[in-house]
PDB file of N, CA, C and O in Angstrom:
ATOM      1  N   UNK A   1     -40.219  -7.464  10.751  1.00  0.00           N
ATOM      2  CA  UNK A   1     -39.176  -8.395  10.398  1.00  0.00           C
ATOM      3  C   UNK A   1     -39.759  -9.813  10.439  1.00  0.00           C
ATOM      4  O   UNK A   1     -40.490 -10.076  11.393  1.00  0.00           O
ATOM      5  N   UNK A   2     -39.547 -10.654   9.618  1.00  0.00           N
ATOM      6  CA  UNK A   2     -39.891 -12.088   9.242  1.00  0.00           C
ATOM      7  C   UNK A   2     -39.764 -13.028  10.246  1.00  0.00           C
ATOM      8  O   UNK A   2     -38.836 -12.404  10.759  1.00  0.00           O
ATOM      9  N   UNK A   3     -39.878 -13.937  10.940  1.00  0.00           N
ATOM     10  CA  UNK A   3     -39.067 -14.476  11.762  1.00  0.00           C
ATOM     11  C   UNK A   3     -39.375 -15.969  11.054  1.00  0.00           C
ATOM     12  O   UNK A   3     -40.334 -16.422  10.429  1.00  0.00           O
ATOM     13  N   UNK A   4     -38.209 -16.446  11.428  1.00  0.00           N
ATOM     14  CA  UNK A   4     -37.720 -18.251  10.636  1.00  0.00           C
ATOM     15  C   UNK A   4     -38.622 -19.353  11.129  1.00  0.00           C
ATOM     16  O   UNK A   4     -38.732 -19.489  12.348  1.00  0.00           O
ATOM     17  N   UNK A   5     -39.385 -20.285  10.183  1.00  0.00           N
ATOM     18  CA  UNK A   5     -40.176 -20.991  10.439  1.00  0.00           C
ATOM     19  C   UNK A   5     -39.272 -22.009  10.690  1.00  0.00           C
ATOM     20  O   UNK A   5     -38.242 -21.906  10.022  1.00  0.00           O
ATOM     21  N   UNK A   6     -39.332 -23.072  11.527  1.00  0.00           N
ATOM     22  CA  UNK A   6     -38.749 -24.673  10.935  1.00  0.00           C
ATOM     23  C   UNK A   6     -39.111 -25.295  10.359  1.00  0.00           C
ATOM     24  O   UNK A   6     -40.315 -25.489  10.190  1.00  0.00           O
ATOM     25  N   UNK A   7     -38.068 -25.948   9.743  1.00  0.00           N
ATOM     26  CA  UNK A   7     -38.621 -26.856   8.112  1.00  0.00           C
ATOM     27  C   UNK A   7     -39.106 -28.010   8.701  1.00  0.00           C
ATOM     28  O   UNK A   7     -38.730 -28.943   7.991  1.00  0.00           O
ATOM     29  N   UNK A   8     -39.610 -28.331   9.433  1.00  0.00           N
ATOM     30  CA  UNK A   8     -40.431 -29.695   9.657  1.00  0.00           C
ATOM     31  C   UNK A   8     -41.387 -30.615   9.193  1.00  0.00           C
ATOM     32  O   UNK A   8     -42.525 -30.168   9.051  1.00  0.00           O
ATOM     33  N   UNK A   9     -41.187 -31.804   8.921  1.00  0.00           N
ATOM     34  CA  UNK A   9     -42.026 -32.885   8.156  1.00  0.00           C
ATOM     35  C   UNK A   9     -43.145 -32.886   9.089  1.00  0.00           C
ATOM     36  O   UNK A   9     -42.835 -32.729  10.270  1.00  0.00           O
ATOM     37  N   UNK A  10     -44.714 -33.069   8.738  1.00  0.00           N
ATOM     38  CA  UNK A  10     -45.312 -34.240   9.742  1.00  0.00           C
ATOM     39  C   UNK A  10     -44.662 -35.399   9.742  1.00  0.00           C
ATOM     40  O   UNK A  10     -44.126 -35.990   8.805  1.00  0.00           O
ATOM     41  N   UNK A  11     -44.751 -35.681  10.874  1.00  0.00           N
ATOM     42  CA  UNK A  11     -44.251 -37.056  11.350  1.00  0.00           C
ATOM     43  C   UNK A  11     -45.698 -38.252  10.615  1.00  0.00           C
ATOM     44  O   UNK A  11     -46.923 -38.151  10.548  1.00  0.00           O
ATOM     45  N   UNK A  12     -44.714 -39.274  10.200  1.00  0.00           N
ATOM     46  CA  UNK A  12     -45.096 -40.212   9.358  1.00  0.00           C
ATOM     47  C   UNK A  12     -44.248 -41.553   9.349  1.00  0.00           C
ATOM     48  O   UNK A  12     -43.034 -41.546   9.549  1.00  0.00           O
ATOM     49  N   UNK A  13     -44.965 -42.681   9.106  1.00  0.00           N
ATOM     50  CA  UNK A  13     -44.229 -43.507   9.182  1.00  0.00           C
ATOM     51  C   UNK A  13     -43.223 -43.566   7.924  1.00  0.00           C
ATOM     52  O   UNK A  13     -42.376 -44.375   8.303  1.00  0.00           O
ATOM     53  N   UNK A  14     -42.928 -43.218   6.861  1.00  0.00           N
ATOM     54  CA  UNK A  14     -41.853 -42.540   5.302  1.00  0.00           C
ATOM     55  C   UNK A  14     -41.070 -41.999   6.381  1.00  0.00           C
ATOM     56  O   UNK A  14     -40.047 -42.628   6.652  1.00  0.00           O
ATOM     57  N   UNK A  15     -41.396 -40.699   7.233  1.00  0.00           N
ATOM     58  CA  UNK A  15     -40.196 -39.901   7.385  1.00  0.00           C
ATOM     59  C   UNK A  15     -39.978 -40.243   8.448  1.00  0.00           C
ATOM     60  O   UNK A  15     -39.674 -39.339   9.226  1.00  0.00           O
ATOM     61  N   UNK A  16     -40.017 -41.572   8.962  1.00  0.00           N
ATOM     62  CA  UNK A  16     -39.203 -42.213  10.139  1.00  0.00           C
ATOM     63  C   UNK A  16     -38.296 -43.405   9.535  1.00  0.00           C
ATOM     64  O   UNK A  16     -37.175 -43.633   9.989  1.00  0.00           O
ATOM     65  N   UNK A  17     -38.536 -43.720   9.088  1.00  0.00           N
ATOM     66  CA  UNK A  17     -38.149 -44.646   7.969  1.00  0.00           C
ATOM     67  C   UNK A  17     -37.160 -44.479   6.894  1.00  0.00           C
ATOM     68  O   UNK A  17     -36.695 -45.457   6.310  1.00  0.00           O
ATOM     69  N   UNK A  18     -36.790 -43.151   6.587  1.00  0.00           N
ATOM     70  CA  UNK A  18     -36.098 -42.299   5.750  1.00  0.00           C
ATOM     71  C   UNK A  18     -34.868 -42.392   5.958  1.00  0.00           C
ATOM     72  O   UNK A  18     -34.027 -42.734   5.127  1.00  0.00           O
ATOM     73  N   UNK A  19     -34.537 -41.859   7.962  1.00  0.00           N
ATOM     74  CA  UNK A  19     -32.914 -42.032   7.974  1.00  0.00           C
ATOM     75  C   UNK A  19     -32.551 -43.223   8.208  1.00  0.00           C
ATOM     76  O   UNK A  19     -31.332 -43.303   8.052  1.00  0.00           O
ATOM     77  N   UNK A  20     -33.071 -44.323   8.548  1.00  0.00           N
ATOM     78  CA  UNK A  20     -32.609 -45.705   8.432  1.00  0.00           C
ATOM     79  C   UNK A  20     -32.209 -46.059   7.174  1.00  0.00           C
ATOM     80  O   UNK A  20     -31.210 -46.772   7.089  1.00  0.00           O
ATOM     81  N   UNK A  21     -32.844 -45.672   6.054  1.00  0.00           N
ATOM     82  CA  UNK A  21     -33.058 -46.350   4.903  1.00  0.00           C
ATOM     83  C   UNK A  21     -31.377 -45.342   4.638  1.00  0.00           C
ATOM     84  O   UNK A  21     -30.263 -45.819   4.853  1.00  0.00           O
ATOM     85  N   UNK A  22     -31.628 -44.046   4.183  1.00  0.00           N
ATOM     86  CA  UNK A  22     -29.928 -43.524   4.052  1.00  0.00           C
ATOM     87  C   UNK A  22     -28.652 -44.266   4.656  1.00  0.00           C
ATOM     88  O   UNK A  22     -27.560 -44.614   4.208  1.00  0.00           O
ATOM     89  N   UNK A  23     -29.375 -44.352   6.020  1.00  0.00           N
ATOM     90  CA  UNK A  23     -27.605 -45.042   6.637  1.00  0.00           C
ATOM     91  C   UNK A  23     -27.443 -46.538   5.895  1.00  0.00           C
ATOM     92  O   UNK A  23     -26.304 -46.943   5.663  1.00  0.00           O
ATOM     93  N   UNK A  24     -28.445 -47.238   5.578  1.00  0.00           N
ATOM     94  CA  UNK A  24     -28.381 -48.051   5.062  1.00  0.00           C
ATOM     95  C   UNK A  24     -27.649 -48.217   3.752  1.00  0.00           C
ATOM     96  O   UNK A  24     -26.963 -49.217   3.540  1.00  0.00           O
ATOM     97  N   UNK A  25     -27.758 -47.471   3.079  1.00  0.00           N
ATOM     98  CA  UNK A  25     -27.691 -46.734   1.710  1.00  0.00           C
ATOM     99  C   UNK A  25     -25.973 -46.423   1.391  1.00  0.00           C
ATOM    100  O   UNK A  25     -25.279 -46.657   0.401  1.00  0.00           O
ATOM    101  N   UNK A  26     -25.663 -45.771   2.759  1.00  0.00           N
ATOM    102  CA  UNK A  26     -24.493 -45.158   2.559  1.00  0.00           C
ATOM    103  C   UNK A  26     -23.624 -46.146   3.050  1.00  0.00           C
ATOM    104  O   UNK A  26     -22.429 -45.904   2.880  1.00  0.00           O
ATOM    105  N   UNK A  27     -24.008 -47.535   3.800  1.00  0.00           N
ATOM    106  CA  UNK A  27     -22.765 -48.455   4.136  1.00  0.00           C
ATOM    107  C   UNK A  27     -23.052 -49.800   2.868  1.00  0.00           C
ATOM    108  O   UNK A  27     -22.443 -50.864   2.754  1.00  0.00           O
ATOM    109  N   UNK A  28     -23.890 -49.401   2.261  1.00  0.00           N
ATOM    110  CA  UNK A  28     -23.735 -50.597   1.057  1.00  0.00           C
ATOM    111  C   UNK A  28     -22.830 -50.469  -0.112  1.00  0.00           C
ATOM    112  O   UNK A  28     -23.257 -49.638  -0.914  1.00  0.00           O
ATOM    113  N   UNK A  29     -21.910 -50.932  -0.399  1.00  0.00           N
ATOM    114  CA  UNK A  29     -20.428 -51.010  -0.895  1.00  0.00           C
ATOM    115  C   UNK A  29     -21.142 -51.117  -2.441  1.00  0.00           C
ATOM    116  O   UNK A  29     -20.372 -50.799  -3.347  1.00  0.00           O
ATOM    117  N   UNK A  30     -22.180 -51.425  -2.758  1.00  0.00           N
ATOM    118  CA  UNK A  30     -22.408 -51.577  -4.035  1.00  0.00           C
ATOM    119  C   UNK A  30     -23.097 -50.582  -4.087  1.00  0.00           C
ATOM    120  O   UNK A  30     -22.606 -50.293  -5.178  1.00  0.00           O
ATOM    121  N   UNK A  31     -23.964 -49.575  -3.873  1.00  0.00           N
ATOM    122  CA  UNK A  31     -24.868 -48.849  -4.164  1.00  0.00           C
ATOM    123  C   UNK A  31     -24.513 -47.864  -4.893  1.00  0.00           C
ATOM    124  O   UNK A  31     -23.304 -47.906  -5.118  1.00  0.00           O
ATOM    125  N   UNK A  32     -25.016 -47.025  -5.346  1.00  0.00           N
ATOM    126  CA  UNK A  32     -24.739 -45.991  -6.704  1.00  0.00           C
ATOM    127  C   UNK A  32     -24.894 -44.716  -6.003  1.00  0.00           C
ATOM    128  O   UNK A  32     -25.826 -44.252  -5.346  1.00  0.00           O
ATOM    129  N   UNK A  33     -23.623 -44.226  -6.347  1.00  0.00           N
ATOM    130  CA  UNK A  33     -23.571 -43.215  -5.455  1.00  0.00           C
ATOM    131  C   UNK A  33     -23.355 -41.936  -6.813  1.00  0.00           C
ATOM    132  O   UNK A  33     -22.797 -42.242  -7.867  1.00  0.00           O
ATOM    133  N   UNK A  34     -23.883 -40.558  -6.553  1.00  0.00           N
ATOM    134  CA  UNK A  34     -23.478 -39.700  -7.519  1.00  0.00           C
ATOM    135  C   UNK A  34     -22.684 -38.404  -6.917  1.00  0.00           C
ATOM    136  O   UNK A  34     -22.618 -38.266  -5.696  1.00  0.00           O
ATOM    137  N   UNK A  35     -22.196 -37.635  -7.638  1.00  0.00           N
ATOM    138  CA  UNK A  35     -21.189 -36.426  -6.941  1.00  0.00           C
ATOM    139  C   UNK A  35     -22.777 -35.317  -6.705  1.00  0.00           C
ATOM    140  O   UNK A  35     -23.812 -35.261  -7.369  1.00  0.00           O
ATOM    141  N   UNK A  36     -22.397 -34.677  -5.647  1.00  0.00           N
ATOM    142  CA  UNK A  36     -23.423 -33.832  -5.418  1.00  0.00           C
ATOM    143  C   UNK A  36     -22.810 -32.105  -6.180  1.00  0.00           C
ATOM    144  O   UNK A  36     -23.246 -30.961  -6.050  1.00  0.00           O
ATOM    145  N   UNK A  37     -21.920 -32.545  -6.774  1.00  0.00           N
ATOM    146  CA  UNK A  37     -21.561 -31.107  -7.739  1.00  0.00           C
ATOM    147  C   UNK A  37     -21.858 -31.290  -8.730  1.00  0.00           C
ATOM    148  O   UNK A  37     -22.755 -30.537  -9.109  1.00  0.00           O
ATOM    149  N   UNK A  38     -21.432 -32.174  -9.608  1.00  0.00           N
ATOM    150  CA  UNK A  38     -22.163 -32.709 -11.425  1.00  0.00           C
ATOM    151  C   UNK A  38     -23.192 -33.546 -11.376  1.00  0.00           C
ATOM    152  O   UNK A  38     -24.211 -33.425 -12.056  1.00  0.00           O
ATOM    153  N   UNK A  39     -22.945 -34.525 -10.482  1.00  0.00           N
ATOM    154  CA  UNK A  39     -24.355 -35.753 -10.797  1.00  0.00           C
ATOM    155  C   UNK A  39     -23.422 -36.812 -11.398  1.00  0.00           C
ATOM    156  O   UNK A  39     -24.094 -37.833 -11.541  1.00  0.00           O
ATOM    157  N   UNK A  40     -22.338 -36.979 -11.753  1.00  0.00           N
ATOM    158  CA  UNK A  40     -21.564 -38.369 -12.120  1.00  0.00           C
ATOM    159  C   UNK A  40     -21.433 -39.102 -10.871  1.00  0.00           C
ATOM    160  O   UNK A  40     -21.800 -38.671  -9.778  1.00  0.00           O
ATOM    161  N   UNK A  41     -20.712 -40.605 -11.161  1.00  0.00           N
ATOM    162  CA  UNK A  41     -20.647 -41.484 -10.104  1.00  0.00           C
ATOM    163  C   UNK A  41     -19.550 -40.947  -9.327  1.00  0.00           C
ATOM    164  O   UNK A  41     -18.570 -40.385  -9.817  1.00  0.00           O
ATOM    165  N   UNK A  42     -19.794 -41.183  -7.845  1.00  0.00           N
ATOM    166  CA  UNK A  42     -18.205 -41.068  -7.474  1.00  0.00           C
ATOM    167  C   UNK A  42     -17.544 -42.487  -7.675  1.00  0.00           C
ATOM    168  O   UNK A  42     -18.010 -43.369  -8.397  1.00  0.00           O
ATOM    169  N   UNK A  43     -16.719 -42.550  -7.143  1.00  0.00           N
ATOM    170  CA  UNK A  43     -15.789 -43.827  -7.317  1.00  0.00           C
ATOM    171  C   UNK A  43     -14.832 -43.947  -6.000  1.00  0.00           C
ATOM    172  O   UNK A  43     -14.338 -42.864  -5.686  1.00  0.00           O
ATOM    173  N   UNK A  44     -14.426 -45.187  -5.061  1.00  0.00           N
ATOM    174  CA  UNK A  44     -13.776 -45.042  -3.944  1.00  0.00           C
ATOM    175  C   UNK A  44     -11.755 -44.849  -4.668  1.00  0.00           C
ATOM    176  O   UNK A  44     -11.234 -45.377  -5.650  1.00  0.00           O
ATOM    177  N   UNK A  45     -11.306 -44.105  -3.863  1.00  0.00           N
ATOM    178  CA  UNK A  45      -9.875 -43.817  -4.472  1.00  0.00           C
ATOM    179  C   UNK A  45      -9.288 -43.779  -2.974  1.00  0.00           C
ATOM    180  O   UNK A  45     -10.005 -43.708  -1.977  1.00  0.00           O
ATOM    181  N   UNK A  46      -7.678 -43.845  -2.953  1.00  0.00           N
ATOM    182  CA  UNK A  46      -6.833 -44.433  -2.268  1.00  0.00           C
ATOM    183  C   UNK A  46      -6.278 -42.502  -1.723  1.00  0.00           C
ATOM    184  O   UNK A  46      -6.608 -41.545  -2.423  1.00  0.00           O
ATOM    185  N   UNK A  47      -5.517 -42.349  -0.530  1.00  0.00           N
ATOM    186  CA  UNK A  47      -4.599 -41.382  -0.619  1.00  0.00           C
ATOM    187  C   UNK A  47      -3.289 -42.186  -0.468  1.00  0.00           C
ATOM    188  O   UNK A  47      -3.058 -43.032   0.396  1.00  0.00           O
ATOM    189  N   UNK A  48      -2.606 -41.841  -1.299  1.00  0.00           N
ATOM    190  CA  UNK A  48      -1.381 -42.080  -1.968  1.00  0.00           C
ATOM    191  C   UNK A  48       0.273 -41.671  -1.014  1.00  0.00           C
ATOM    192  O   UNK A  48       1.371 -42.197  -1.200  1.00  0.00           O
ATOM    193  N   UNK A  49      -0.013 -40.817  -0.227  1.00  0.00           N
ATOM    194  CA  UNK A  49       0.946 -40.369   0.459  1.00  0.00           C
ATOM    195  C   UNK A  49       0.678 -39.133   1.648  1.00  0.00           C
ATOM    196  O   UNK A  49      -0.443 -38.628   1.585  1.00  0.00           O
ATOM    197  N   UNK A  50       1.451 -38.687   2.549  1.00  0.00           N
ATOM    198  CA  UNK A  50       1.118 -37.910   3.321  1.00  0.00           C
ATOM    199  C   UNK A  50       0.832 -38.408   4.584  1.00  0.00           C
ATOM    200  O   UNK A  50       1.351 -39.520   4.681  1.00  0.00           O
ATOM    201  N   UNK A  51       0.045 -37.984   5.936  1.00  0.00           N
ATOM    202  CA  UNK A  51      -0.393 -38.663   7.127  1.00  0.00           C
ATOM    203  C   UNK A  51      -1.341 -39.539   6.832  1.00  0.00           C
ATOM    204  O   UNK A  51      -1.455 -40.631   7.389  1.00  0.00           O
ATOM    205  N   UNK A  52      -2.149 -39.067   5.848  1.00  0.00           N
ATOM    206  CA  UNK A  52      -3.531 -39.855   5.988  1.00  0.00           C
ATOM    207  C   UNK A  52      -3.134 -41.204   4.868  1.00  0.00           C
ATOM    208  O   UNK A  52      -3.993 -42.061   4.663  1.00  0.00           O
ATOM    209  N   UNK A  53      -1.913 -41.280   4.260  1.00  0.00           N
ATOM    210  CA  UNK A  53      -1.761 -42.369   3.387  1.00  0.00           C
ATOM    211  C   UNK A  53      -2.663 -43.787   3.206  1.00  0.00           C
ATOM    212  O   UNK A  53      -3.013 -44.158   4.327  1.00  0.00           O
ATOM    213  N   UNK A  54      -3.161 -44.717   2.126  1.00  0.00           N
ATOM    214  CA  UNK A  54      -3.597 -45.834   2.160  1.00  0.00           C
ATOM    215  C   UNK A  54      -4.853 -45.654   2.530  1.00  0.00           C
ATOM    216  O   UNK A  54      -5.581 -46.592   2.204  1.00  0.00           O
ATOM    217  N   UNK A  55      -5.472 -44.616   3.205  1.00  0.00           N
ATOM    218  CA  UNK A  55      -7.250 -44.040   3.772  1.00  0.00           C
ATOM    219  C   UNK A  55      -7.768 -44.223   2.311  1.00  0.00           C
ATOM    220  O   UNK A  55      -7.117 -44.148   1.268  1.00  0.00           O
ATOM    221  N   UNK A  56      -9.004 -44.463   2.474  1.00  0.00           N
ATOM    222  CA  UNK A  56      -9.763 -44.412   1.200  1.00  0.00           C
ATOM    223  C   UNK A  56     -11.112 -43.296   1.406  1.00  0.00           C
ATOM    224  O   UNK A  56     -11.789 -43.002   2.391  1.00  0.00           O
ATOM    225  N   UNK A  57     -11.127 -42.912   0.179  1.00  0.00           N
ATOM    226  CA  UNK A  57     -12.246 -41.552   0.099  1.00  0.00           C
ATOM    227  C   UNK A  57     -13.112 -41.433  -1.215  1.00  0.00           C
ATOM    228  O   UNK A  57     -12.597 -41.674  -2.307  1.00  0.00           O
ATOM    229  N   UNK A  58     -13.965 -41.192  -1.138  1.00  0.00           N
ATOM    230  CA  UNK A  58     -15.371 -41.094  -2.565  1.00  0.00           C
ATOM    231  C   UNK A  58     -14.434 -40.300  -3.269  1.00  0.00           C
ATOM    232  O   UNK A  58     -13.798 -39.475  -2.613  1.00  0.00           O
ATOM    233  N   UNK A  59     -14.241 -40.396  -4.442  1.00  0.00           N
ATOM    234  CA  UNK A  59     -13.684 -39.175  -5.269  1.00  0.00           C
ATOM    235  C   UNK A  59     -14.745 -39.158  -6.708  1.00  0.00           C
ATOM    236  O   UNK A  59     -15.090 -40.159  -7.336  1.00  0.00           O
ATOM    237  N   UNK A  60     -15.065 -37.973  -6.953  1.00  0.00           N
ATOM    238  CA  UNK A  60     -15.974 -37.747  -8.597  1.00  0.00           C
ATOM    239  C   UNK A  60     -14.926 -38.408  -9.579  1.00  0.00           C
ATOM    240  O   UNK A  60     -13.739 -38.094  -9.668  1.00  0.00           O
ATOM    241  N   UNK A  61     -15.527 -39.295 -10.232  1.00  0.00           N
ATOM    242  CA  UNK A  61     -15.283 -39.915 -11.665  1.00  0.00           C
ATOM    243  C   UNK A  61     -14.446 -39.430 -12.266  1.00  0.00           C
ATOM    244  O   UNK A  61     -13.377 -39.884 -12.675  1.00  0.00           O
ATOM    245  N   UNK A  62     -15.210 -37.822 -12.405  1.00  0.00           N
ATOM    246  CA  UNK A  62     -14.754 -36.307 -13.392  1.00  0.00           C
ATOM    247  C   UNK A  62     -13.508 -35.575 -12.981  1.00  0.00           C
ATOM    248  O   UNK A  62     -13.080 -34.543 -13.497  1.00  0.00           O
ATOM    249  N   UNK A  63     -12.806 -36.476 -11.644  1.00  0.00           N
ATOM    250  CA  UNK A  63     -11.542 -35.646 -11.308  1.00  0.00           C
ATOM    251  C   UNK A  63     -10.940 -35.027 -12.260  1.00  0.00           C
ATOM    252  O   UNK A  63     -11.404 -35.242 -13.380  1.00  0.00           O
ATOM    253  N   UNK A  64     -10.143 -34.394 -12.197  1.00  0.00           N
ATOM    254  CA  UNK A  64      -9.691 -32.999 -11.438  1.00  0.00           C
ATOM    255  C   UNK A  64     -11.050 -31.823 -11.677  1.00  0.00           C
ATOM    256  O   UNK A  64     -11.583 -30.998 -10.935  1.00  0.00           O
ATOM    257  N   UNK A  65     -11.257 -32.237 -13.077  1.00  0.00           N
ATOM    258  CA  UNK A  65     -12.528 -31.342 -13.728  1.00  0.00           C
ATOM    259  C   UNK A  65     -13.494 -31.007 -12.299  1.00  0.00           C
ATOM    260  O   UNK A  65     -13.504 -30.013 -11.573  1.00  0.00           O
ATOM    261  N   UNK A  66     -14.061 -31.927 -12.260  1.00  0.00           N
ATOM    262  CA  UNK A  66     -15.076 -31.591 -11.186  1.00  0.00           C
ATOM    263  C   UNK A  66     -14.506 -31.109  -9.540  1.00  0.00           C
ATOM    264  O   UNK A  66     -14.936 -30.127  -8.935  1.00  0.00           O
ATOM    265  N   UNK A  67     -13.419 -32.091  -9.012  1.00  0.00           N
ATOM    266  CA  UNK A  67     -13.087 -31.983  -7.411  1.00  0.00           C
ATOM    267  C   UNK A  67     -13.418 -32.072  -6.781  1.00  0.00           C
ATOM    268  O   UNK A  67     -12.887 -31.603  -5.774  1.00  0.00           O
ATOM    269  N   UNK A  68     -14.874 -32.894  -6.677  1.00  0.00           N
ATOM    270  CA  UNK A  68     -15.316 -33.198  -5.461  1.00  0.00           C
ATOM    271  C   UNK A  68     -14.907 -34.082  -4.343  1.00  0.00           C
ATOM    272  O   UNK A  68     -15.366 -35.181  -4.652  1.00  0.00           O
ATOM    273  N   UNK A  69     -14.289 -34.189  -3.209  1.00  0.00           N
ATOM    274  CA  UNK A  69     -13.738 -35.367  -2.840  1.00  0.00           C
ATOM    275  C   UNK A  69     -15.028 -35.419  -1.059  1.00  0.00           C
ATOM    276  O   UNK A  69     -15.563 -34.527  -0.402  1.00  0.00           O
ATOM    277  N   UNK A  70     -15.007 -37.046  -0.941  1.00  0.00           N
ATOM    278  CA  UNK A  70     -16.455 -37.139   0.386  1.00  0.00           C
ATOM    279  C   UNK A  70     -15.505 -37.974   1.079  1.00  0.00           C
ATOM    280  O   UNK A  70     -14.833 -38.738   0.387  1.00  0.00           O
ATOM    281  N   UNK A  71     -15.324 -37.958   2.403  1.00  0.00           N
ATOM    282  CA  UNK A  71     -14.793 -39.461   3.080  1.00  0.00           C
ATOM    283  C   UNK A  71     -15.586 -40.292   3.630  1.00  0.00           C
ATOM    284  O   UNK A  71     -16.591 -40.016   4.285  1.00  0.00           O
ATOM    285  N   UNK A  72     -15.138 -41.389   3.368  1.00  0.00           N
ATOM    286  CA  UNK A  72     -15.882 -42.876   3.330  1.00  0.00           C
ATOM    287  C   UNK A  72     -16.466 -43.085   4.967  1.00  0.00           C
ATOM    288  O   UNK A  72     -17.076 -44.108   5.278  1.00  0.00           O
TER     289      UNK A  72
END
C-alpha cells in the first residue's frame, strides 16, 4: 500500500514571501479578482434581506449562470 507523501516546498525566500503577498492581495479593494469556477471577475454584491442583510460578499459577474458566491 502507497503511503502519502507531503506536498512540501523547499523553503525559499518566494515561498516565504508568497503568503504575505496573497493576504496582501486579498485586502486590496482594487485588485482583480476572478471566480475560481469560470475564471470571470467576481464583483462585491450586497445581501439584500434576511439575518445577514446589508453584509457584502464576492459574487461571479456570471450570476445565476455560474453561482459562485466567496465572503469578503
Amino acid at each position: 500500500m502507497p503511503t502519502l507523501q507531503p506536498r512540501r516546498r523547499t523553503p525559499s525566500l518566494a515561498t516565504q514571501r508568497e503568503p504575505v503577498q496573497n493576504l496582501k492581495c486579498r485586502s486590496d479593494p482594487s485588485a482583480e479578482r476572478q471566480c475560481p469556477k469560470c475564471g470571470s471577475g467576481l464583483v462585491t454584491r450586497t445581501v439584500n434581506s434576511g439575518p445577514k442583510a446589508r453584509q457584502q460578499f464576492w459574487g461571479c459577474s456570471k450570476f445565476p449562470k455560474c453561482g459562485v458566491k466567496q465572503g469578503l
